[in-house]
Phi, psi and omega in degrees: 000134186285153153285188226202338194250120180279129188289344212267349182286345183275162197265134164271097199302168190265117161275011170268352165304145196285015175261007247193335191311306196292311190275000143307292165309342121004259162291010165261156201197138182333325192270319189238113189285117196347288198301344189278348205273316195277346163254001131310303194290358182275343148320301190303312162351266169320318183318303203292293178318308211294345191280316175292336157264352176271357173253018146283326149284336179283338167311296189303289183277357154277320166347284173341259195357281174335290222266325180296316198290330159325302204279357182286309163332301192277319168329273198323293159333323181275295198296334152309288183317344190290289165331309184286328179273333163274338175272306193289352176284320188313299172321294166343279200280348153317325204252352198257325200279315178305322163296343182233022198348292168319354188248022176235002165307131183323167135251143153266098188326336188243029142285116201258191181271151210259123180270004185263174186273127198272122164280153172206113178304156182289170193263317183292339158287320166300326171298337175293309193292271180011320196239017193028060189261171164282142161236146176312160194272340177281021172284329182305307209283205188283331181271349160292317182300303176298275246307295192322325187273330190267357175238005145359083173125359189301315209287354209265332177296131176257000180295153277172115185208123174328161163182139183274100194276114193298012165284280189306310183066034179262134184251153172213154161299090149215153181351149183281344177297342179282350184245168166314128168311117173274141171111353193272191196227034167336126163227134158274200202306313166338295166251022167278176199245169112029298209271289169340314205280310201305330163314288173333283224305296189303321179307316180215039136272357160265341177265336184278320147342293180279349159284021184061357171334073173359128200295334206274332156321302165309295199317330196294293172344277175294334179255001152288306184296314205275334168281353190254322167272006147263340179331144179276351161279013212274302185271280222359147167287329188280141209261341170290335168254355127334267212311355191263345208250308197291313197266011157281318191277343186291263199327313172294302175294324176321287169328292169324342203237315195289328173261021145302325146307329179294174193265013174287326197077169159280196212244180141282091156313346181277021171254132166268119208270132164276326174327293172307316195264005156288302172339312182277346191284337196255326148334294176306322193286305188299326152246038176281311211279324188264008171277294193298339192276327187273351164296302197279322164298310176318305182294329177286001185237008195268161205265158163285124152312000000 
């Protein structure tokens, strides 16, 4: 610890003074007389002094050296802590705009309100197309879109709900924005109609676009629905061969999502296989016939009034 009283400051006191008396008498001798006695010891003195201020200075700046390096030290410290404490706010609001995403998306201020009727995917299709799953076309259609307007506010639930992935038939734990509405007026790929898909179809070729969906997919994608609503069984009169153009395209995509995984992987769906799809034509026929057989025993067995 430095001292505080600077040595350079002191008075070189008089030894010819009587406080001084015993160590004169000390030193005196035939040869050496009190005053001469009394100006050694103020030699000794001076020695003494100039050596106790050059190690007081020499004290004094390292002191300095020592406190300046502390204060670099305590700087240096602060613009860290500083640094750190601004990347964990950053980190914060990264993690507050990614939980809520939606509540820091632009608006555009000079945008009035929209005279055409706002489509809005269901939260449970969208979480599908995200993750690039299958999700069914009737989230798409015009009845998908109300279900969907009407459930506004579904995506803010954080609850934890079962769910049956319809490839797999695997149940997993996910989010309630992620299922399905209970209670909606759901159809599947299957029974929706010709006019639904022409609908759908453009809607989630577009929805896959903003999911980020791969081009040669979306392509795969538009050129199945779009050769299946030119197809020439399209115009037919036979509802049967309608229903073979809707369940040809159900069955392909499930099948198609399911073998991505695998290890053949999947085809181009946008090729339409006739082979296959006679296949399907004759499936639909056969239990179109065996739907209608069982209509008809029913009415033949029912008792006469």
């Amino acid at each position: 610890m430095l001292d505080t009283q600077d040595p350079s400051l002191r008075i070189c006191p008089d030894f010819m003074s009587d406080e001084f008396a015993d160590d004169r008498r000390d030193l005196t001798s035939a040869e050496c007389t009190e005053a001469a006695a009394a100006r050694l010891l103020e030699r000794v003195w001076k020695v003494n002094h100039r050596n106790e201020v050059a190690r007081w200075q020499q004290r004094r700046e390292e002191e300095g050296i020592r406190v300046a390096e502390a204060m670099r030290l305590q700087a240096e410290q602060q613009v860290e802590s500083r640094k750190a404490a601004e990347l964990d706010a950053e980190e914060a609001r990264k993690e507050e705009r990614k939980k809520n995403r939606t509540k820091y998306l632009h608006i555009d201020p000079l945008r009035g309100p929209p005279t055409e009727a706002l489509e809005i995917i269901a939260p449970y299709a969208q979480c599908k197309l995200d993750k690039g799953s299958y999700v069914e076309m009737w989230y798409f259609t015009n009845e998908g879109i109300a279900e969907a307007t009407k459930s506004v506010g579904q995506t803010e639930d954080e609850s934890m709900h079962p769910i049956i992935d319809p490839i797999t038939n695997v149940t997993a734990w996910v989010p309630a924005a992620a299922k399905r509405a209970p209670g909606s007026m759901f159809k599947n790929d299957e029974e929706i109609t010709m006019e639904q898909i022409s609908i759908a179809s453009p809607r989630m070729l577009l929805a896959m676009e903003a999911a980020a969906w791969p081009d040669e997919r979306v392509n795969m994608m538009a050129n199945l629905w779009g050769k299946l609503l030119g197809h020439k069984k399209r115009s037919s009169a036979n509802a049967i061969d309608i229903k073979s153009l809707i369940t040809y395209q159900a069955e392909q995509r499930r099948k198609w999502h399911l073998a991505i995984a695998t290890p053949r992987g999947a085809w181009n769906i946008g090729i339409i296989s006739e082979e296959v799809l006679k296949e399907v034509s004759d499936e639909v026929y056969q239990r179109d016939r065996e739907k209608k057989d069982r209509e008809l025993r029913a009415k033949v067995s029912l008792p006469l009034s």
